[in-house]
MARVOBA-399355 format. One record per residue: z, y, x of N, C-alpha, C, O in turn; residue in one letter. Coordinates in Angstrom, 1 decimal, padded with zeros to 4 digits. Last residue first. Example, Ala and Ser with C-alpha at 12.3 -4.5 7.8 and 13.67 -1.06 7.14 Angstrom:
2
n.Z | n.Y | n.X | ca.Z | ca.Y | ca.X | c.Z | c.Y | c.X | o.Z | o.Y | o.X | code
007.1 | -002.2 | 012.8 | 007.1 | -001.1 | 013.7 | 007.9 | 000.0 | 012.9 | 008.0 | 001.1 | 013.4 | S
007.8 | -005.7 | 013.2 | 007.8 | -004.5 | 012.3 | 007.8 | -003.3 | 013.2 | 008.5 | -003.3 | 014.2 | A
// end
This chain:
131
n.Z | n.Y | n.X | ca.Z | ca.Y | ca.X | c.Z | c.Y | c.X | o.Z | o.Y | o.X | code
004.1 | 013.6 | -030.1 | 003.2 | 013.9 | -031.3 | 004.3 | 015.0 | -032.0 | 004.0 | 015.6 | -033.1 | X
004.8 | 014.7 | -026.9 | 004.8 | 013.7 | -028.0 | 004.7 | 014.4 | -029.1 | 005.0 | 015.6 | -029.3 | X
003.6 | 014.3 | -023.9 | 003.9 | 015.1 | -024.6 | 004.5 | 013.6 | -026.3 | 004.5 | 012.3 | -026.5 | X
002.1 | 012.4 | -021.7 | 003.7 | 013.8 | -021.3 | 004.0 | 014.4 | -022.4 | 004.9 | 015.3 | -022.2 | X
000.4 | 011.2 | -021.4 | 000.2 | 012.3 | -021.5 | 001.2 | 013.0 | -021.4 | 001.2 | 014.2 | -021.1 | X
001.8 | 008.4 | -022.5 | 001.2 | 008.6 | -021.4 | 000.9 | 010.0 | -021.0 | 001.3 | 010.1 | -019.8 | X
002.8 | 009.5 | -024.8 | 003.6 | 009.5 | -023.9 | 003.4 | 009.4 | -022.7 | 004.1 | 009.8 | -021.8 | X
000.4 | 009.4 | -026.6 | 001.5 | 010.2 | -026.7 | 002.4 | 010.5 | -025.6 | 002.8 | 011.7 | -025.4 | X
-000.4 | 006.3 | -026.4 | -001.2 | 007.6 | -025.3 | -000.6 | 008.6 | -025.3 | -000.8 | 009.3 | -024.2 | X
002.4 | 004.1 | -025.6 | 001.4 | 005.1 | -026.4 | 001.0 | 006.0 | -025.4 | 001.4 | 006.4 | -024.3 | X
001.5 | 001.7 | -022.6 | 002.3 | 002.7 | -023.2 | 001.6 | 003.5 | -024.0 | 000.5 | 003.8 | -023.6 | X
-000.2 | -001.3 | -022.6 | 001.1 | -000.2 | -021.6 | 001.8 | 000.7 | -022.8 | 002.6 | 000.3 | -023.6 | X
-001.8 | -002.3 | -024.5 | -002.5 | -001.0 | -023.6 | -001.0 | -000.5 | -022.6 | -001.0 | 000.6 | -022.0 | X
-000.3 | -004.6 | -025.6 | -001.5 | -004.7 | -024.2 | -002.0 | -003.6 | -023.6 | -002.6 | -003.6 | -022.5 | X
002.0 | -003.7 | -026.6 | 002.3 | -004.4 | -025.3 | 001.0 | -004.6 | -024.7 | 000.9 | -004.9 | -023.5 | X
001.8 | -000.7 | -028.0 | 000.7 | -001.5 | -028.0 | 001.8 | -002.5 | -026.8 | 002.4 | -001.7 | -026.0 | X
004.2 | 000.9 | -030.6 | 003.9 | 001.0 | -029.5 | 003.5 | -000.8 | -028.7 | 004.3 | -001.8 | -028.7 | X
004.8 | 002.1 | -032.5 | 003.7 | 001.8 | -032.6 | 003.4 | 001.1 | -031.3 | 002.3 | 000.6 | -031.1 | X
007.8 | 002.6 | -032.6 | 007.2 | 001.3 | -032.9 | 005.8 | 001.2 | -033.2 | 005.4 | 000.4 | -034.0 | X
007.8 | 004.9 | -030.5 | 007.8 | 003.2 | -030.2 | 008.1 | 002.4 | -030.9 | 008.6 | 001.4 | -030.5 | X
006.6 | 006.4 | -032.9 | 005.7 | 006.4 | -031.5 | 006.6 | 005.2 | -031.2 | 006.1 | 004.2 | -031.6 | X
009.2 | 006.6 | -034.8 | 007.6 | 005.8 | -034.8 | 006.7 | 006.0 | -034.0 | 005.7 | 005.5 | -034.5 | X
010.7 | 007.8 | -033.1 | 011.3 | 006.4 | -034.2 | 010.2 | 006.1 | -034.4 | 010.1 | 004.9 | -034.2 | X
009.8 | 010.3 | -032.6 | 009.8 | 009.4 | -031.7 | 010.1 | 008.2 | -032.2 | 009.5 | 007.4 | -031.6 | X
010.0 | 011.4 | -035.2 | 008.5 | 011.1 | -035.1 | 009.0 | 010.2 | -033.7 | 008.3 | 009.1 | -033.7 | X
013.3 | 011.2 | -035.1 | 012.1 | 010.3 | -036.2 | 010.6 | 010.1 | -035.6 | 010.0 | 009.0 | -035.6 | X
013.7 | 013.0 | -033.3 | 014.0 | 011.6 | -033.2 | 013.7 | 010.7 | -034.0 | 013.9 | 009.5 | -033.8 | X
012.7 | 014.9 | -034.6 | 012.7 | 015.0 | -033.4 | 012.4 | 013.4 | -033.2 | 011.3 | 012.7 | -033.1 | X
014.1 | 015.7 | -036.7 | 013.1 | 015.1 | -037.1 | 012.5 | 014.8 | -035.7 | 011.3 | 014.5 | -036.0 | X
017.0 | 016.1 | -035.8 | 016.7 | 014.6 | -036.5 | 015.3 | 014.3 | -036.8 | 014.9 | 013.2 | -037.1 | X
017.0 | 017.7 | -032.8 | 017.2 | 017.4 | -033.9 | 016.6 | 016.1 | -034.7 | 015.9 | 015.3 | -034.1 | X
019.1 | 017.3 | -029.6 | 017.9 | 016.9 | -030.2 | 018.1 | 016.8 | -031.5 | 019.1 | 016.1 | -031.8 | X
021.6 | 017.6 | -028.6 | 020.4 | 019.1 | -028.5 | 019.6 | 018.4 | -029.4 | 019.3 | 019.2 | -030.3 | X
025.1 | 018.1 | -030.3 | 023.3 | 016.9 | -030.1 | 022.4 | 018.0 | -029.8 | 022.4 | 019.1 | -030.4 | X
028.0 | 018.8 | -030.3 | 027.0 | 019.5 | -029.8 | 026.2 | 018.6 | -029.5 | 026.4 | 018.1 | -028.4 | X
030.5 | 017.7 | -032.2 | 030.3 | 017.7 | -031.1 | 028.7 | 018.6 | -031.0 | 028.4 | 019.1 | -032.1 | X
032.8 | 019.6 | -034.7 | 031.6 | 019.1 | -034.3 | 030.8 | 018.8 | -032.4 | 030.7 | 019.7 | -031.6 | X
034.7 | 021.6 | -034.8 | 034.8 | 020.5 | -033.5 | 033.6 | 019.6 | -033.6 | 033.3 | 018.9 | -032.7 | X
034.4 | 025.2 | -034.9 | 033.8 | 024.1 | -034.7 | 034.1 | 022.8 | -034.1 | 033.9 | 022.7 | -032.9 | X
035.6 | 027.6 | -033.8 | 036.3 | 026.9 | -034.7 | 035.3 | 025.8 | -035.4 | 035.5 | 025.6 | -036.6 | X
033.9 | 028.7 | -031.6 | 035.3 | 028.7 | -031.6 | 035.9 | 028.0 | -032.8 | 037.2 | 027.9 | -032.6 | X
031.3 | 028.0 | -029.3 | 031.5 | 027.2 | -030.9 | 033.5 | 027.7 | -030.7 | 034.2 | 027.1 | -029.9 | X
029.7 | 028.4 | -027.4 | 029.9 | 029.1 | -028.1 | 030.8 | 029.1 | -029.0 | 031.1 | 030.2 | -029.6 | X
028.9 | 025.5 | -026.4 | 029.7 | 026.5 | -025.7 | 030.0 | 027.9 | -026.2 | 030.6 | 028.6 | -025.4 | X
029.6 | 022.7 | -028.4 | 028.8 | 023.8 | -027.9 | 029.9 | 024.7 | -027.8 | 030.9 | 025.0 | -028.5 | X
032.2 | 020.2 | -027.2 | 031.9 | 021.0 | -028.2 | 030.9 | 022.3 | -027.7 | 031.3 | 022.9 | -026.6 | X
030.4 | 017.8 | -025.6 | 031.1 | 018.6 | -025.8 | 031.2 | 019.3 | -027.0 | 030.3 | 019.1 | -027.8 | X
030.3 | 014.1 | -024.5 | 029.7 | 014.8 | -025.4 | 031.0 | 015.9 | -025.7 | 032.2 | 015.6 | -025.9 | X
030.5 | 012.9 | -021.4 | 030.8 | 013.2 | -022.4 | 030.1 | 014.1 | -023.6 | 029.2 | 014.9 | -023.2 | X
028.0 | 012.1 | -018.6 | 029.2 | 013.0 | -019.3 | 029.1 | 012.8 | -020.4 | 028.0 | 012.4 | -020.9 | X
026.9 | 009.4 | -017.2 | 026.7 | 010.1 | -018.4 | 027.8 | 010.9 | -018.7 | 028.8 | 010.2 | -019.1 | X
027.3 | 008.8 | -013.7 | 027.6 | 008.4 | -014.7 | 027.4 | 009.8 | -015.9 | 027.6 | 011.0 | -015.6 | X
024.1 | 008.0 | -012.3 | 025.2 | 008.6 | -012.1 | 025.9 | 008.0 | -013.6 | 025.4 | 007.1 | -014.3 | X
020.8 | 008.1 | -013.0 | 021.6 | 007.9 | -012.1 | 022.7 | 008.5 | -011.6 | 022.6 | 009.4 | -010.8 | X
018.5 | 006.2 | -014.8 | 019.4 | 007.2 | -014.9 | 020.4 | 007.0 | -013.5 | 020.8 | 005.9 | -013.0 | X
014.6 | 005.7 | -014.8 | 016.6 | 005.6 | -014.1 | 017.4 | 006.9 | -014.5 | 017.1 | 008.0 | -014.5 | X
012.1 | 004.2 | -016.3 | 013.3 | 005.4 | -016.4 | 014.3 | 005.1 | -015.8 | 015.0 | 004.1 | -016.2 | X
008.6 | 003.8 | -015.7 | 010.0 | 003.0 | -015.2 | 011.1 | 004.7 | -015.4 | 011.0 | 005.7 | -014.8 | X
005.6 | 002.6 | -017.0 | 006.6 | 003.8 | -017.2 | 007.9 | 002.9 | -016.4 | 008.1 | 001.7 | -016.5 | X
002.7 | 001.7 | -016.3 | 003.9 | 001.0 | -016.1 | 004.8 | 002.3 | -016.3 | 004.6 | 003.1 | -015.4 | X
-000.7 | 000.5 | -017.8 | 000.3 | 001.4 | -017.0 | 001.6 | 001.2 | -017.3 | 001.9 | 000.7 | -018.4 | X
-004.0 | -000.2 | -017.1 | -003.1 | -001.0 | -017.4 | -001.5 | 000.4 | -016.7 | -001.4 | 000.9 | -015.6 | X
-006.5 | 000.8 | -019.3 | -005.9 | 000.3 | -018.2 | -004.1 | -000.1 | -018.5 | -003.3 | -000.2 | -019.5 | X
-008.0 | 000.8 | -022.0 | -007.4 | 000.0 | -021.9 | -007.0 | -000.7 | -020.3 | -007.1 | -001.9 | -020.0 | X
-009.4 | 003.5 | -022.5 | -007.7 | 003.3 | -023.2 | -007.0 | 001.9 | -022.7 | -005.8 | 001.7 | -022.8 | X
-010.9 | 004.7 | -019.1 | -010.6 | 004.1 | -020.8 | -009.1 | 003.8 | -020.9 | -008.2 | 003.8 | -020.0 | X
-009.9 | 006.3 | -017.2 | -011.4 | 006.6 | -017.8 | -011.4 | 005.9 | -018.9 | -012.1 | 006.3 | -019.8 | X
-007.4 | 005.7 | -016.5 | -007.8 | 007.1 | -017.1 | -009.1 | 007.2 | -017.4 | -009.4 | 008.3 | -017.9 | X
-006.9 | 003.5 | -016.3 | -006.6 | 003.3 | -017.1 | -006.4 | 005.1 | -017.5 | -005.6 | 005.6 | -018.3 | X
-008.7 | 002.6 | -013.5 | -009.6 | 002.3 | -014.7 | -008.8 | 002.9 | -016.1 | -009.5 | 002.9 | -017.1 | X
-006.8 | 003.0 | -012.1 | -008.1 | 004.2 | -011.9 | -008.7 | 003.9 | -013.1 | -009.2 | 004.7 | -013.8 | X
-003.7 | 002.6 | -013.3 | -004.8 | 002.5 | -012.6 | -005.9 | 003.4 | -013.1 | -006.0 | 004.2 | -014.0 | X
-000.4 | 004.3 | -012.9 | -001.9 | 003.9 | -013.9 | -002.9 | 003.7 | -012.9 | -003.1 | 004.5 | -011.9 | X
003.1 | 004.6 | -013.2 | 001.6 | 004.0 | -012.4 | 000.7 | 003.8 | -013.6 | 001.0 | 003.4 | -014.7 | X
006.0 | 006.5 | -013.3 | 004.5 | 005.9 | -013.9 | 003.9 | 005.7 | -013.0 | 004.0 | 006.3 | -011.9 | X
009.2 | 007.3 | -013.5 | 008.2 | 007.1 | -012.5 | 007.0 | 006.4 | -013.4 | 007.4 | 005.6 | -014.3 | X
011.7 | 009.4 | -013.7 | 010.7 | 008.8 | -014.5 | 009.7 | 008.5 | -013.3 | 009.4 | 009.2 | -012.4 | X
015.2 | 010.0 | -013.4 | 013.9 | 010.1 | -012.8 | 012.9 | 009.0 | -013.7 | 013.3 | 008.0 | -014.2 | X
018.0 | 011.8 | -014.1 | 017.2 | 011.0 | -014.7 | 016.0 | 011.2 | -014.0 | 015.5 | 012.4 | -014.0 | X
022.2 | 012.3 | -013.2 | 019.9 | 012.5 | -012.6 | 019.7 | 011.5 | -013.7 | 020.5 | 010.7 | -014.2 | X
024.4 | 013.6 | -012.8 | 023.7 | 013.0 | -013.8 | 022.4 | 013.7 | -014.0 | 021.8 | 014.6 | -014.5 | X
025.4 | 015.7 | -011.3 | 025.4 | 014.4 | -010.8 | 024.6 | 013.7 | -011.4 | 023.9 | 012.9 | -010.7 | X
025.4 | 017.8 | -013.0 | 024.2 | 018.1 | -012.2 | 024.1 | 016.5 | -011.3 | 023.0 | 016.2 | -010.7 | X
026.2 | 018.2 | -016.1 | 026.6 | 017.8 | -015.1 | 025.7 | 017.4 | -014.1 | 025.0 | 016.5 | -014.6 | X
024.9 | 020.2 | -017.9 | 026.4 | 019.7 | -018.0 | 027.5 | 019.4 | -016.8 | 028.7 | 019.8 | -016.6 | X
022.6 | 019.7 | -017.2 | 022.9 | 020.7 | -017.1 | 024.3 | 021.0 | -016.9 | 024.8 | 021.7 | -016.0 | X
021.2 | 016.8 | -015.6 | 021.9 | 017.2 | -016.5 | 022.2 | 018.3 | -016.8 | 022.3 | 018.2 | -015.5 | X
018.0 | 016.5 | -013.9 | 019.2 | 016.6 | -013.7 | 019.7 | 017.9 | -015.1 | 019.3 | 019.0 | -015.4 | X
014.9 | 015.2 | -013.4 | 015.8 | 015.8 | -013.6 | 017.1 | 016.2 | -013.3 | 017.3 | 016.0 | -012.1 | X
011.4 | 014.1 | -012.1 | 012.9 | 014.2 | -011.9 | 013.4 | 015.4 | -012.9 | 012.6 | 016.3 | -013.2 | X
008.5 | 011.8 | -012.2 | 009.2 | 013.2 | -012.8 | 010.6 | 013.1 | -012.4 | 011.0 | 011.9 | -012.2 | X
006.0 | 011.1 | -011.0 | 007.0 | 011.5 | -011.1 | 007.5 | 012.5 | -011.7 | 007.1 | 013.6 | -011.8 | X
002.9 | 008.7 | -010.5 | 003.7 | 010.0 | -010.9 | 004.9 | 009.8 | -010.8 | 005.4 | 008.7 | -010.7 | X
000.5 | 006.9 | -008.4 | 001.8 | 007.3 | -008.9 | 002.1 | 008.7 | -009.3 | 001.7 | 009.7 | -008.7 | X
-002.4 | 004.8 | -009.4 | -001.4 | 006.4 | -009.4 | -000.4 | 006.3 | -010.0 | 000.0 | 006.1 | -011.1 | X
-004.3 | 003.0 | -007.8 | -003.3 | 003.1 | -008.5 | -002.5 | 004.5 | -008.6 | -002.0 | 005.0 | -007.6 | X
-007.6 | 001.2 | -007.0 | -006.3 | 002.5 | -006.7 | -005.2 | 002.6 | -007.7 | -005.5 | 001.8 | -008.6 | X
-009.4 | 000.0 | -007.7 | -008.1 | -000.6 | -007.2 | -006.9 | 000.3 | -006.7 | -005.8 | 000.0 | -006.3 | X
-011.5 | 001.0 | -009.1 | -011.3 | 000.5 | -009.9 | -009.5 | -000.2 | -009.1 | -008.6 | -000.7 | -009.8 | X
-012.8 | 002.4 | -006.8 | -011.7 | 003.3 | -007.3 | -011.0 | 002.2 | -008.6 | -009.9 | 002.6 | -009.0 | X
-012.5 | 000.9 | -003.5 | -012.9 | 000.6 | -004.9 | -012.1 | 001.3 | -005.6 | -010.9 | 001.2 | -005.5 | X
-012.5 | 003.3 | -000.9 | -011.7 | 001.9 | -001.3 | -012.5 | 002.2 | -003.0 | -012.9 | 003.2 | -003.5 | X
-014.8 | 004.1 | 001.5 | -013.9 | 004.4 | 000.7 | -013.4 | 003.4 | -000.1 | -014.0 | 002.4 | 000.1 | X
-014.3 | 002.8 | 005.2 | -015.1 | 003.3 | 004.0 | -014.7 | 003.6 | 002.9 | -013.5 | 003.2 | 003.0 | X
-013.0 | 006.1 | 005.4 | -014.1 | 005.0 | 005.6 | -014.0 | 003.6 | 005.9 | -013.6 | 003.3 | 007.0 | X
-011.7 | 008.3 | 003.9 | -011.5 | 007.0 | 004.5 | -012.9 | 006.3 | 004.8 | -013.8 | 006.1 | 004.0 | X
-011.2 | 012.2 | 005.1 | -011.9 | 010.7 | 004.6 | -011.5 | 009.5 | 004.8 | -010.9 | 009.3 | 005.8 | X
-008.9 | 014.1 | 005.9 | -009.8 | 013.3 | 006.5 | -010.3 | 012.3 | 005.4 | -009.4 | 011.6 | 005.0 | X
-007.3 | 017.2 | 005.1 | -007.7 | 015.6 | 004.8 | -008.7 | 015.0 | 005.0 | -009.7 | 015.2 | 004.2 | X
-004.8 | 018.7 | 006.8 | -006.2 | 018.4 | 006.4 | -006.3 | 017.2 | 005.7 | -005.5 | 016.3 | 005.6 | X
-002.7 | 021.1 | 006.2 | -002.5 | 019.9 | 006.1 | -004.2 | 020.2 | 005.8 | -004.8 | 021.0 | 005.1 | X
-001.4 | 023.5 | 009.0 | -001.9 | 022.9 | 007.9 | -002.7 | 021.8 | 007.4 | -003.5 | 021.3 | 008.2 | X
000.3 | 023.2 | 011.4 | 000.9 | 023.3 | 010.3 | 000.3 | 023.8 | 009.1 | 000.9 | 024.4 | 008.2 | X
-001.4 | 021.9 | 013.1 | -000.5 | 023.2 | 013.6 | -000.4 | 023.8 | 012.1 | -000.8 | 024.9 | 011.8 | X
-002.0 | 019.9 | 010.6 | -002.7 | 020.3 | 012.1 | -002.1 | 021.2 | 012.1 | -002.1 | 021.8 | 011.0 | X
-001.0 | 016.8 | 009.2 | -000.8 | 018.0 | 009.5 | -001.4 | 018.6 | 010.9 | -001.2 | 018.1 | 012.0 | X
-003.2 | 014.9 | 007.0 | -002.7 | 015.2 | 008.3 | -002.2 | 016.5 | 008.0 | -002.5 | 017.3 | 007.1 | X
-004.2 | 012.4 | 004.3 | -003.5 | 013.9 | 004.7 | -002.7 | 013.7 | 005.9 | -001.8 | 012.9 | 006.0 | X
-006.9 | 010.7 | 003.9 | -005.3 | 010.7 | 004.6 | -004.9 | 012.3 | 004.9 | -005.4 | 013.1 | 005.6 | X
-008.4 | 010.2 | 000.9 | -008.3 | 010.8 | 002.4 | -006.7 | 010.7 | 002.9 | -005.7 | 010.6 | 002.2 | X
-011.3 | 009.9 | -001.3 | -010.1 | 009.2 | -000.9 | -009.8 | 009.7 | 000.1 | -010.9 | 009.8 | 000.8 | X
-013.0 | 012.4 | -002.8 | -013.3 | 011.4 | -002.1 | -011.5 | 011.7 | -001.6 | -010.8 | 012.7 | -001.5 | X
-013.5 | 014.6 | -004.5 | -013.9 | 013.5 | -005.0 | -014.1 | 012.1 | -003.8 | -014.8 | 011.1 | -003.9 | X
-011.5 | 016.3 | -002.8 | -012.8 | 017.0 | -003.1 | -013.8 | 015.3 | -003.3 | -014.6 | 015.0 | -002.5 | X
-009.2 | 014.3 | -002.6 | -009.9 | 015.9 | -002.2 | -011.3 | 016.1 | -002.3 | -012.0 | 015.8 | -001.3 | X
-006.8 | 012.1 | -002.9 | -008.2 | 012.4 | -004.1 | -008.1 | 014.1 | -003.9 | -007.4 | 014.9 | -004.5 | X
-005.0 | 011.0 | -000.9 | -004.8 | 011.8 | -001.6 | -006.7 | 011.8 | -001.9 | -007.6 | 011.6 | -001.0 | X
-002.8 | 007.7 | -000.5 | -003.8 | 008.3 | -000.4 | -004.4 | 009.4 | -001.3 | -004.4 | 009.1 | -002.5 | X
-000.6 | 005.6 | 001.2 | -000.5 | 006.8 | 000.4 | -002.1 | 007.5 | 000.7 | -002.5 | 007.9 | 001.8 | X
-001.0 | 002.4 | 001.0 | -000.8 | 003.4 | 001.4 | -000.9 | 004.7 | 000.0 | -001.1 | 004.8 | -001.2 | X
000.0 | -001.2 | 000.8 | 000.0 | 000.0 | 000.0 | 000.0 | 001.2 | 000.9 | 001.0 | 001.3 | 001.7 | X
// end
């Protein structure tokens, strides 16, 4: 497995030269149908800044030119979960504080149960967003 960057429609190794980064070609170039892309995402809690959540995806080259590559979502959480507070404003409230509202978490209530075990992941989510 290497790391390889997509410049100017062709596969390359990124170098650094007196502190700007080139990118040389591969030769010869690798089958795009075998490349694989990784993403990321990171966070961290507001609450509590120990409490990370990192998202990582892979999709193959074939599973952005049609619906049916093949892609892997992986979520960590890392640390322990704080407590649920009372909102920071709230003086005679003991209601706890949910940022997410209910219709929020309904339309997500049906994106994974739509959700295909042969294409990977809804396309809703592949995309970063949701319906």
């Amino acid at each position: 497995m290497r790391r390889l960057f997509l410049h100017q429609g062709a596969y390359c190794n990124e170098w650094k030269v007196d502190g700007r980064r080139q990118y040389i070609p591969l030769e010869p170039q690798p089958d795009p149908t075998a490349v694989v892309t990784l993403g990321r995402y990171y966070t961290a809690c507001q609450s509590d800044p120990s409490f990370r959540k990192r998202v990582t995806w892979f999709v193959t080259s074939s599973a952005s030119e049609a619906a049916n590559g093949v892609r892997v979502v992986v979520a960590e959480y890392l640390g322990q979960q704080p407590q649920l507070e009372v909102h920071g404003n709230a003086k005679t409230k003991t209601v706890l504080y949910i940022r997410t509202p209910a219709a929020t978490m309904e339309k997500l209530s049906v994106v994974v149960q739509s959700y295909n075990t042969e294409a990977g992941v809804p396309g809703c989510i592949s995309r970063g967003r949701y319906r």
